[in-house]
PyMOL Python script that loads the backbone (N, CA, C, O; Angstrom):
from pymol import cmd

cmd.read_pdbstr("""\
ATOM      1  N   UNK A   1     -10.791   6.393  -3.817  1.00  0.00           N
ATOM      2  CA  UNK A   1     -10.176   5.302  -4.565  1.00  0.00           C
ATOM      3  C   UNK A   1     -10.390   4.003  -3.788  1.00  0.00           C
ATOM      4  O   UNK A   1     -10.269   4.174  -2.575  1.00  0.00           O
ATOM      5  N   UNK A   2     -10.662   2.808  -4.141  1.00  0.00           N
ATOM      6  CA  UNK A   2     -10.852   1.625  -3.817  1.00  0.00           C
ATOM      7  C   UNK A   2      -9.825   0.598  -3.934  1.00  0.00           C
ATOM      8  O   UNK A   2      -9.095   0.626  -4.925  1.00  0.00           O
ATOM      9  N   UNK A   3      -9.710  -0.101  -3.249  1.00  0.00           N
ATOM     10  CA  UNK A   3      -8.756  -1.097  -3.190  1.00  0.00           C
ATOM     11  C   UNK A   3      -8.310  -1.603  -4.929  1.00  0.00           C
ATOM     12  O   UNK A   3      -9.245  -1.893  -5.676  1.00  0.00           O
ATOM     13  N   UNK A   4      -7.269  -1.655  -5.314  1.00  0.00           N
ATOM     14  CA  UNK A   4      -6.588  -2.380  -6.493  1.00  0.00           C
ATOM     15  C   UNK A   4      -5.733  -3.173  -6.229  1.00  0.00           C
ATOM     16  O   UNK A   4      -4.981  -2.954  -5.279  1.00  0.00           O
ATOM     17  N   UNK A   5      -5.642  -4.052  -6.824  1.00  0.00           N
ATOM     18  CA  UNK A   5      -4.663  -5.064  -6.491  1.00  0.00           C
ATOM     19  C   UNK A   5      -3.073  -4.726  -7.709  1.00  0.00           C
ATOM     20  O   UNK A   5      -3.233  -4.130  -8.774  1.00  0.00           O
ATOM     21  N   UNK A   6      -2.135  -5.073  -7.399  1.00  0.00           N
ATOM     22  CA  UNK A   6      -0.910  -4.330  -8.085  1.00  0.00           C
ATOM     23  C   UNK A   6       0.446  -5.874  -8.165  1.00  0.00           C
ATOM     24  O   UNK A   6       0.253  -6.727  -7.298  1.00  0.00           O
ATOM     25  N   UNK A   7       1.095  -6.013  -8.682  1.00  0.00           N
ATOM     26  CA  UNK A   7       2.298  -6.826  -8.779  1.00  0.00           C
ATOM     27  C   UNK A   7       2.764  -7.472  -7.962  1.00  0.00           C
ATOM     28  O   UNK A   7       3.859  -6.942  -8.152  1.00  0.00           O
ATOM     29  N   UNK A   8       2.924  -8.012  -7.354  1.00  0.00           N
ATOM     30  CA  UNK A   8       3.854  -8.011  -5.659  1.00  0.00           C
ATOM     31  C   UNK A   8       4.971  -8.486  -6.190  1.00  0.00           C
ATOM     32  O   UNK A   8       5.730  -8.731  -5.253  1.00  0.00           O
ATOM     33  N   UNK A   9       5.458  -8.739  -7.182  1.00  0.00           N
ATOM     34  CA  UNK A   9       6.661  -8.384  -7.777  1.00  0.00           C
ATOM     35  C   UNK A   9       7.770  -7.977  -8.029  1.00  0.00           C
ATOM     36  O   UNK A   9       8.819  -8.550  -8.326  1.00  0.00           O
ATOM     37  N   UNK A  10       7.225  -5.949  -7.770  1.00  0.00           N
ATOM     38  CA  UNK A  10       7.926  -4.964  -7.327  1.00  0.00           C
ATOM     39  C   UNK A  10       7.737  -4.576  -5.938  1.00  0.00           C
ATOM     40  O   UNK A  10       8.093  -3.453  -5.579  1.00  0.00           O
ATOM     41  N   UNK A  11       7.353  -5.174  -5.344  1.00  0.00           N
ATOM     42  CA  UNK A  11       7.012  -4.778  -3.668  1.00  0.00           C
ATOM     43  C   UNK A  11       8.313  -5.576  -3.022  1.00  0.00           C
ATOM     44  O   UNK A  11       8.777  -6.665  -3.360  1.00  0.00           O
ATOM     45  N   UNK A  12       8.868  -4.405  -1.676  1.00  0.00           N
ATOM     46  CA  UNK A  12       9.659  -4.916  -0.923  1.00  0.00           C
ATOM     47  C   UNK A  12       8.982  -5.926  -0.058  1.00  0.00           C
ATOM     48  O   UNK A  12       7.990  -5.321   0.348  1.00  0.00           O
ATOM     49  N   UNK A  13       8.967  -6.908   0.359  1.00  0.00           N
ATOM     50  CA  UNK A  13       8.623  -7.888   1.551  1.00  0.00           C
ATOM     51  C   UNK A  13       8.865  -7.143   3.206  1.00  0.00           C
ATOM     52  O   UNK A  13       7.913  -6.815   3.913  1.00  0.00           O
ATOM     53  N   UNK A  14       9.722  -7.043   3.443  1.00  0.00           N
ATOM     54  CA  UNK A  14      10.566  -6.393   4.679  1.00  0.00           C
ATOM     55  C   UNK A  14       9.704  -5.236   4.559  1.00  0.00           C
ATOM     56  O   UNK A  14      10.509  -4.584   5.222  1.00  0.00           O
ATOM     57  N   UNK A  15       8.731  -4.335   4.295  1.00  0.00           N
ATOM     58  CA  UNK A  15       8.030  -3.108   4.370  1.00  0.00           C
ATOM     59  C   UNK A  15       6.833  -3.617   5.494  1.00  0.00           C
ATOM     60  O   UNK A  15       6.276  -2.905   6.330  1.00  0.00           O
ATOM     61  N   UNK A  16       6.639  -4.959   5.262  1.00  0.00           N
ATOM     62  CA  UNK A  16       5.009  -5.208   5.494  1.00  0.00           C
ATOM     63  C   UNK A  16       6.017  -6.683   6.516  1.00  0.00           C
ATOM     64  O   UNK A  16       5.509  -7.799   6.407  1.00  0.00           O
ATOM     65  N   UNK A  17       7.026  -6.599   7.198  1.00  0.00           N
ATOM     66  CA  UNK A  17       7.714  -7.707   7.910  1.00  0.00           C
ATOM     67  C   UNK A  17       7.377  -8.816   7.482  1.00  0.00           C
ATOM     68  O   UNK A  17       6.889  -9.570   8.324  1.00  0.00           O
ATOM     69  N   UNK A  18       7.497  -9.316   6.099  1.00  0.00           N
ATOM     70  CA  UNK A  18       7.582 -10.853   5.615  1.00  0.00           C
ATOM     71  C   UNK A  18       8.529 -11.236   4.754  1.00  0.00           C
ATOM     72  O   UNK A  18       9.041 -10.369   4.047  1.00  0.00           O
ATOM     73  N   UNK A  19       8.953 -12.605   4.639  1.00  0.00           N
ATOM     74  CA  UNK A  19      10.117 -12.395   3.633  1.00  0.00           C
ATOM     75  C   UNK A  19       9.371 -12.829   2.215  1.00  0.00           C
ATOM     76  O   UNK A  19      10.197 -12.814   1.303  1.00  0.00           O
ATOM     77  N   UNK A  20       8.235 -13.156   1.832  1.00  0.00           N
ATOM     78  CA  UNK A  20       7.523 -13.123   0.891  1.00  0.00           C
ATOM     79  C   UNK A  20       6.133 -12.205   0.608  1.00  0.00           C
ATOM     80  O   UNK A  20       5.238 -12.077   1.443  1.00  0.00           O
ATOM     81  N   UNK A  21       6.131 -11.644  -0.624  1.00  0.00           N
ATOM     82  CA  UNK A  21       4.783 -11.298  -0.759  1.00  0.00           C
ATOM     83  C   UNK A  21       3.677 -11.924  -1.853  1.00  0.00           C
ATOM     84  O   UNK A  21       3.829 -11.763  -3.064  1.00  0.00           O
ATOM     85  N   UNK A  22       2.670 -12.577  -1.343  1.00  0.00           N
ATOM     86  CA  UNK A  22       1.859 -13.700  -2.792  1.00  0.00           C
ATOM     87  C   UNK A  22       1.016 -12.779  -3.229  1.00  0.00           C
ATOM     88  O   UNK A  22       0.843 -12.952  -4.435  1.00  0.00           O
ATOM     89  N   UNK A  23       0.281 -11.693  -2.738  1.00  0.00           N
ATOM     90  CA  UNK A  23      -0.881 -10.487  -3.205  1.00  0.00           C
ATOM     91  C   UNK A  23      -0.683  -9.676  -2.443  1.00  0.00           C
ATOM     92  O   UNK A  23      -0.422  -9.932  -1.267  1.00  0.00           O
ATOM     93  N   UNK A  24      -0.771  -8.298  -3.005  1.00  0.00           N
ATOM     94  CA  UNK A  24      -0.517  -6.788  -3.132  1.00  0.00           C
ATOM     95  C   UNK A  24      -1.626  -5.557  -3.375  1.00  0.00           C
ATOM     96  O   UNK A  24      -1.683  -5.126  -4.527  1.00  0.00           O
ATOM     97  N   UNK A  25      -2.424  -5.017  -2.473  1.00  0.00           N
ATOM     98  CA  UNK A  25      -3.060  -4.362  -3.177  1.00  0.00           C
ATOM     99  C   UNK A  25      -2.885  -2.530  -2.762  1.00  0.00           C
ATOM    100  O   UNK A  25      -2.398  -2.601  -1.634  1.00  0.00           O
ATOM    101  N   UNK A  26      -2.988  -1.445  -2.995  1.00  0.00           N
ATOM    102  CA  UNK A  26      -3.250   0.094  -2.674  1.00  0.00           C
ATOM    103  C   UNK A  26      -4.442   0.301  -2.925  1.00  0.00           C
ATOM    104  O   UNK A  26      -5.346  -0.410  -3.365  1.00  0.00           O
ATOM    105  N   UNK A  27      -4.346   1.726  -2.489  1.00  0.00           N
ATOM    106  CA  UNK A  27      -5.459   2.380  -2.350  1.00  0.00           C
ATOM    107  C   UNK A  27      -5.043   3.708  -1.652  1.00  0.00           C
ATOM    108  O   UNK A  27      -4.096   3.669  -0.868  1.00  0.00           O
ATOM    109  N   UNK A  28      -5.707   4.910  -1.894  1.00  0.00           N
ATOM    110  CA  UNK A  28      -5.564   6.229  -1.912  1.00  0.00           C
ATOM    111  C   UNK A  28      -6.074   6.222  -0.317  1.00  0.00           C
ATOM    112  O   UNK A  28      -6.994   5.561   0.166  1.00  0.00           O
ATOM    113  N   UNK A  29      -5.159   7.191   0.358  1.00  0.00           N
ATOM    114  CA  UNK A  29      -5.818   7.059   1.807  1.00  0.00           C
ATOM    115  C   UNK A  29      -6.609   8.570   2.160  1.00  0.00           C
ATOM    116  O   UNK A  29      -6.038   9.619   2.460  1.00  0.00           O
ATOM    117  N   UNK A  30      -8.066   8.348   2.031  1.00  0.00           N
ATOM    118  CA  UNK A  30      -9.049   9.845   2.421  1.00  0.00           C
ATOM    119  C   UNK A  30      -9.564  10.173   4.046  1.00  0.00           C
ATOM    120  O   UNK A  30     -10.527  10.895   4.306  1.00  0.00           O
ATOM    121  N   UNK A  31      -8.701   9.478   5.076  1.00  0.00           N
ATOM    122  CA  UNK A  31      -9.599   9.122   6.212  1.00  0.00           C
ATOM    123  C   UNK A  31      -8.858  10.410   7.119  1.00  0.00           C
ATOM    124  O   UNK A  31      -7.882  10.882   6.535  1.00  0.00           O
ATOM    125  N   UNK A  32      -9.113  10.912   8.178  1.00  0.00           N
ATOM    126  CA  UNK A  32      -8.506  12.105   8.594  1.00  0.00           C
ATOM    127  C   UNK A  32      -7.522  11.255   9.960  1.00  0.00           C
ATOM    128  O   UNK A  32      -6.528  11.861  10.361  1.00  0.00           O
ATOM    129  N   UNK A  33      -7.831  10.012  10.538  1.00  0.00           N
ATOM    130  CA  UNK A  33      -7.308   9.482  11.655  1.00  0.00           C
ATOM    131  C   UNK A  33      -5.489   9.351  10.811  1.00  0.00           C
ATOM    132  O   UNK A  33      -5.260   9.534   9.616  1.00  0.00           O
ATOM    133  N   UNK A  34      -4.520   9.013  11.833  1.00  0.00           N
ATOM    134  CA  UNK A  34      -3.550   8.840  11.723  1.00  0.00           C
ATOM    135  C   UNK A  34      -3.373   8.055  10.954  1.00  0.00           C
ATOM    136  O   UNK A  34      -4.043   7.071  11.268  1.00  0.00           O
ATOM    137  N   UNK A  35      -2.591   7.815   9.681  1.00  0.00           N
ATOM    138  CA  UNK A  35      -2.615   6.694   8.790  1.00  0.00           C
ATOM    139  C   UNK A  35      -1.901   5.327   9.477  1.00  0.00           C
ATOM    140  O   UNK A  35      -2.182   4.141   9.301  1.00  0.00           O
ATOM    141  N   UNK A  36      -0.772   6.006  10.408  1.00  0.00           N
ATOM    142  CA  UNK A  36      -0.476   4.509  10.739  1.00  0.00           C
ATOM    143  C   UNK A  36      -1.117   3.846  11.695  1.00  0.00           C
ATOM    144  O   UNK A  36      -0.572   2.958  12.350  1.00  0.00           O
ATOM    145  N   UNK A  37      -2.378   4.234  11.863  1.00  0.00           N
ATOM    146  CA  UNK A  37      -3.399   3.290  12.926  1.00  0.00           C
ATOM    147  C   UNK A  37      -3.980   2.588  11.933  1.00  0.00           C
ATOM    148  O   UNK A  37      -4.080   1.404  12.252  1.00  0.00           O
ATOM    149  N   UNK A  38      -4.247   2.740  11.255  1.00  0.00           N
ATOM    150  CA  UNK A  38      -5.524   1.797  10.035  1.00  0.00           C
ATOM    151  C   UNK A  38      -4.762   0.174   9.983  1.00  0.00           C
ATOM    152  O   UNK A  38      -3.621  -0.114   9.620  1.00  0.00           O
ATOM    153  N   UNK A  39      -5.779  -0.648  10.450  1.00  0.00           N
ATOM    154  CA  UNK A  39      -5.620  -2.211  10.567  1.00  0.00           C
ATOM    155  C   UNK A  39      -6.578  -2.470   9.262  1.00  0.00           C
ATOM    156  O   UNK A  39      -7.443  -1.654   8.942  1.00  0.00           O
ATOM    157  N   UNK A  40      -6.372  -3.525   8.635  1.00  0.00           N
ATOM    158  CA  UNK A  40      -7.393  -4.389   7.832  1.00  0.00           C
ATOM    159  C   UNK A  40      -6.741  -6.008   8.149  1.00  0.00           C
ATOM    160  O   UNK A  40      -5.643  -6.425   7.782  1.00  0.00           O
ATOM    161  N   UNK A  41      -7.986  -6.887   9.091  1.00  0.00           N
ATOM    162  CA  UNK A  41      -7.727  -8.228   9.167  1.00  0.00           C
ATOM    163  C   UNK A  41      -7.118  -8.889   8.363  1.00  0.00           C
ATOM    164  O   UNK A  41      -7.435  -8.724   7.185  1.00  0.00           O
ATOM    165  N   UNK A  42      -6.047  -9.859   8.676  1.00  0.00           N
ATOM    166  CA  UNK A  42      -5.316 -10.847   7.891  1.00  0.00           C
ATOM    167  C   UNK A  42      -4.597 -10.181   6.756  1.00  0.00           C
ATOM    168  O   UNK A  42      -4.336 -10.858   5.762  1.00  0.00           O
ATOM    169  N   UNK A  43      -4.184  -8.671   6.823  1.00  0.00           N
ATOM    170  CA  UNK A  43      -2.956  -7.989   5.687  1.00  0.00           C
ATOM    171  C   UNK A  43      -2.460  -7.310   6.623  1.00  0.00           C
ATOM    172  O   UNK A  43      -3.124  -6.765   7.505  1.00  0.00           O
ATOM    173  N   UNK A  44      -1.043  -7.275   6.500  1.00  0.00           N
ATOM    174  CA  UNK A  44      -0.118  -6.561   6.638  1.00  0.00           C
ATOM    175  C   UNK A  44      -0.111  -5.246   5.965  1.00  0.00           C
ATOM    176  O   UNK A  44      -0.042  -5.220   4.736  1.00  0.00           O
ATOM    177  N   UNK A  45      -0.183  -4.036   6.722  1.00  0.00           N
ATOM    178  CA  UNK A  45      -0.098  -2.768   6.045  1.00  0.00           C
ATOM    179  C   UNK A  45       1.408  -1.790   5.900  1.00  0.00           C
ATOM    180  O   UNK A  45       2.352  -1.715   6.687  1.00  0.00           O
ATOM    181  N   UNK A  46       1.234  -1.247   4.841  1.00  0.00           N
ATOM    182  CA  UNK A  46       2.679   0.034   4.898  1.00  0.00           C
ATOM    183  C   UNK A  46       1.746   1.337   4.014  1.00  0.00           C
ATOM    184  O   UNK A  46       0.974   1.257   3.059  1.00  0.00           O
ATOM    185  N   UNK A  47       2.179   2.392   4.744  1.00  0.00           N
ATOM    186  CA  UNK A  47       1.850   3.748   3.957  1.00  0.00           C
ATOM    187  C   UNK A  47       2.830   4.449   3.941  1.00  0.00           C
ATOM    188  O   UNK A  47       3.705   4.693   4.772  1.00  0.00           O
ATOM    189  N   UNK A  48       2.553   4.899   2.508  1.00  0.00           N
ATOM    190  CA  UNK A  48       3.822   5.241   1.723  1.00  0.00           C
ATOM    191  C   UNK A  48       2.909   7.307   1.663  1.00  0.00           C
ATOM    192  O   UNK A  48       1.797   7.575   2.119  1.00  0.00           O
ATOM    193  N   UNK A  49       3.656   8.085   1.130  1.00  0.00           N
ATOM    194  CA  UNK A  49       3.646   9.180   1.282  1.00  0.00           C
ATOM    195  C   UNK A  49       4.207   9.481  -0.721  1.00  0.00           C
ATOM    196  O   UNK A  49       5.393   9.579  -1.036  1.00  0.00           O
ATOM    197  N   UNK A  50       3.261   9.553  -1.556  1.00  0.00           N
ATOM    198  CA  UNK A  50       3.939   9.451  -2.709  1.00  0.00           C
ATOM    199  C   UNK A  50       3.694  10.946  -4.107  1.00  0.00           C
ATOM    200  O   UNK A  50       2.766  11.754  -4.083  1.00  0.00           O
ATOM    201  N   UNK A  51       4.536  10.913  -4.897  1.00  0.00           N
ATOM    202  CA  UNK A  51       4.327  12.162  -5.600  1.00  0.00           C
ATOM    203  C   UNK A  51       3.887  11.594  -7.399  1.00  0.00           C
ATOM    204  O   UNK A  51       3.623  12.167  -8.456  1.00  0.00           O
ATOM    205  N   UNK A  52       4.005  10.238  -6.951  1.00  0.00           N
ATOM    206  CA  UNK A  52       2.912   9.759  -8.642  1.00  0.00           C
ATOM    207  C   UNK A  52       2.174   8.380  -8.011  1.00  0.00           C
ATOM    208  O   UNK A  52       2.750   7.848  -7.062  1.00  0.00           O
ATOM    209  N   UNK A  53       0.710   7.680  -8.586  1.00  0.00           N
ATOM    210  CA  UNK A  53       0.056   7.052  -8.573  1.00  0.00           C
ATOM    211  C   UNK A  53       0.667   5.352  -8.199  1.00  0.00           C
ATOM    212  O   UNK A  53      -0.290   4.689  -8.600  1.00  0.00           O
ATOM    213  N   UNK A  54       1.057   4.970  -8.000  1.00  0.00           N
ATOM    214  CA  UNK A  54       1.328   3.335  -7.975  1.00  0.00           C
ATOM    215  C   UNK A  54       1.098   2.594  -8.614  1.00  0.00           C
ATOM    216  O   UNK A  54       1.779   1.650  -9.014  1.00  0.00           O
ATOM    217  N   UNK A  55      -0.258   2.992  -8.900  1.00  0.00           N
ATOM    218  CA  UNK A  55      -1.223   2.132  -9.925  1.00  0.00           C
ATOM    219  C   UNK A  55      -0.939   2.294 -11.627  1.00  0.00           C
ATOM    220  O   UNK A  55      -0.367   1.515 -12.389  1.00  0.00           O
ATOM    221  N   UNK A  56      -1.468   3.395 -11.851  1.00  0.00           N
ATOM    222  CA  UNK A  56      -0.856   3.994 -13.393  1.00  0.00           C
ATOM    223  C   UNK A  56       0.398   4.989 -13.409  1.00  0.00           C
ATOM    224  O   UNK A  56       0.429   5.697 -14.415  1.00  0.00           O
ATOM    225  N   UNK A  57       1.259   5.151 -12.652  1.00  0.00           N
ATOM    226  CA  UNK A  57       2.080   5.773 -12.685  1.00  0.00           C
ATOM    227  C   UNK A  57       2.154   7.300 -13.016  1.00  0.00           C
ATOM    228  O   UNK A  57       3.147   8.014 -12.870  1.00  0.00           O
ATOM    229  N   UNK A  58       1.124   7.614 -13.412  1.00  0.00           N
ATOM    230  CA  UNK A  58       1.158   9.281 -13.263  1.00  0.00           C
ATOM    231  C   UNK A  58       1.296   9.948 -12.231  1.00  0.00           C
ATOM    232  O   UNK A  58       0.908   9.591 -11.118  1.00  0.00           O
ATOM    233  N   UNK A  59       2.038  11.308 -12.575  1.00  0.00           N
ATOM    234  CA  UNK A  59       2.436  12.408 -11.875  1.00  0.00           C
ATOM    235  C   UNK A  59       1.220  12.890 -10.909  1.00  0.00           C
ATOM    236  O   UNK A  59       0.105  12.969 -11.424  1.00  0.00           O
ATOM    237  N   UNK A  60       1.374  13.207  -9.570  1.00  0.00           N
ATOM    238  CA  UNK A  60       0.262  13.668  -9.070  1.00  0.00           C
ATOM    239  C   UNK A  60       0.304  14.886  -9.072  1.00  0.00           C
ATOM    240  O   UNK A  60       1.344  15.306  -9.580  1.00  0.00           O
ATOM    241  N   UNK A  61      -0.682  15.990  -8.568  1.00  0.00           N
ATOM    242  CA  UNK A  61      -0.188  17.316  -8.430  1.00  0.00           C
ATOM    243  C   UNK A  61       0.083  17.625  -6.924  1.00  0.00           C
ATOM    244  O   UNK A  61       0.161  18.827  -6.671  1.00  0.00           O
ATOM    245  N   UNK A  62       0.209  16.940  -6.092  1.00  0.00           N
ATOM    246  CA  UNK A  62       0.509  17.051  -4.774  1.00  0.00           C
ATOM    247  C   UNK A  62       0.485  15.777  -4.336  1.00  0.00           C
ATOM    248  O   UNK A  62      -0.355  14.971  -4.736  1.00  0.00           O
ATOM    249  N   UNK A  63       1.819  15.363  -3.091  1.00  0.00           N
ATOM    250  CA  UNK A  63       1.956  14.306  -2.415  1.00  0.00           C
ATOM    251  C   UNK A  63       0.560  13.889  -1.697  1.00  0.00           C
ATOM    252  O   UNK A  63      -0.300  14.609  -1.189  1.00  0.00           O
ATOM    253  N   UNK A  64       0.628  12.562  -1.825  1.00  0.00           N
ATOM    254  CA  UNK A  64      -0.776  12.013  -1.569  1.00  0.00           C
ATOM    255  C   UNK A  64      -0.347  10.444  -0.493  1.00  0.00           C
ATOM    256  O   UNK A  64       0.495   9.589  -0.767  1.00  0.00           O
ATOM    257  N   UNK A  65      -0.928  10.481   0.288  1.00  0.00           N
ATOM    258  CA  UNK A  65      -0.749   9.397   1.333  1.00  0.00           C
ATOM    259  C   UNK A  65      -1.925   7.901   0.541  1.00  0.00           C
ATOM    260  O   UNK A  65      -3.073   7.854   0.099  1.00  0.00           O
ATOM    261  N   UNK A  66      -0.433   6.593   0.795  1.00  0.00           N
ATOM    262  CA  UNK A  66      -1.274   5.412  -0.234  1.00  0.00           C
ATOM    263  C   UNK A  66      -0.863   5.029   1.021  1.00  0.00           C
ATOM    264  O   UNK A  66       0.067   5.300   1.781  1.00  0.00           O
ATOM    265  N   UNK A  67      -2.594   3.761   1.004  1.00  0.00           N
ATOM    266  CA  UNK A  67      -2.189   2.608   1.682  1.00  0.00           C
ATOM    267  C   UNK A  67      -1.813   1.134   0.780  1.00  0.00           C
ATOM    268  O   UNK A  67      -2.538   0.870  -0.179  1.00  0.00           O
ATOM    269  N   UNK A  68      -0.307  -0.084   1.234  1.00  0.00           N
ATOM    270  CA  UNK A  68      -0.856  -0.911   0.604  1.00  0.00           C
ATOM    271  C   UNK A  68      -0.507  -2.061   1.417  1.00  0.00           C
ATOM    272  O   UNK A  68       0.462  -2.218   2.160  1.00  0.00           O
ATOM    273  N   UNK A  69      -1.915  -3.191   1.014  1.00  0.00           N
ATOM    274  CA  UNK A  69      -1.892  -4.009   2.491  1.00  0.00           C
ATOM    275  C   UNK A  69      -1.339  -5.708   0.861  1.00  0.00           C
ATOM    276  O   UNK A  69      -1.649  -6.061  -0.277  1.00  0.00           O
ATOM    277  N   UNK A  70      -0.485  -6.056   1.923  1.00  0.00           N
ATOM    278  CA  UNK A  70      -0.104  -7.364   1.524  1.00  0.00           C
ATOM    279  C   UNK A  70      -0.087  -8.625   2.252  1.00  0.00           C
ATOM    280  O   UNK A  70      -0.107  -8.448   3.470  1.00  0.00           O
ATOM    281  N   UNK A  71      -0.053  -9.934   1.858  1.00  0.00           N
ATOM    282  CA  UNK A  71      -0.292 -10.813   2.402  1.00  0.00           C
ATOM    283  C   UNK A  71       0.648 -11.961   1.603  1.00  0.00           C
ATOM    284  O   UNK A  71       0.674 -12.140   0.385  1.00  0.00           O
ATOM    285  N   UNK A  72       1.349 -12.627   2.548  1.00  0.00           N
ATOM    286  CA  UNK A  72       2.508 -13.080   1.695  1.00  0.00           C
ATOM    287  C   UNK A  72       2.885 -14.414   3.492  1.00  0.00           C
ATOM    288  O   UNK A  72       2.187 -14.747   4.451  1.00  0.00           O
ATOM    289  N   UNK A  73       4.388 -14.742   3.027  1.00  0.00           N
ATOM    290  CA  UNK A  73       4.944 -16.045   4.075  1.00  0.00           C
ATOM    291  C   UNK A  73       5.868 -14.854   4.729  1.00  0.00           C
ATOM    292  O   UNK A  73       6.491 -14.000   4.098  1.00  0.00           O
ATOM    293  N   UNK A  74       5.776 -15.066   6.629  1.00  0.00           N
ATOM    294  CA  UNK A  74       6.520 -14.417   7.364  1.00  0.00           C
ATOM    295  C   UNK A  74       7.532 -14.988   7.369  1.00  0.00           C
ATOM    296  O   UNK A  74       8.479 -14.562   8.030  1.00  0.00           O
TER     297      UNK A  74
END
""", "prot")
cmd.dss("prot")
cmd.show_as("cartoon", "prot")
cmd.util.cbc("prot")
cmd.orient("prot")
């Protein structure tokens, strides 16, 4: 899965330590390293551990590790 961009809307701020978020994006995490090492320059990351999609909201058939990196005012 590839980066999508999503609402920041419904996104907590305080997940990703900012008190604003201006863009939001996930993405399905396939990499075998520790998820909470993964950096991407100039976003703030949180991985979530989830049992439906983020994106379209469907049911998954097994918990699936998302990354989503935001960028917003600290």
């Amino acid at each position: 899965m590839y980066w999508q961009y999503i609402d920041p809307a419904g996104i907590n701020p305080e997940l990703f330590d900012l008190t604003q978020v201006h863009t939001c994006k996930v993405k399905k995490y396939s990499g075998i390293e520790d998820v909470r090492n993964i950096r991407l320059k100039g976003w703030n990351l949180f991985a979530d551990l989830l049992d439906e999609c983020p994106v379209s909201g469907q049911q998954l058939s097994e918990s699936t590790w998302f990354l989503y990196a935001a960028q917003g005012r600290s």
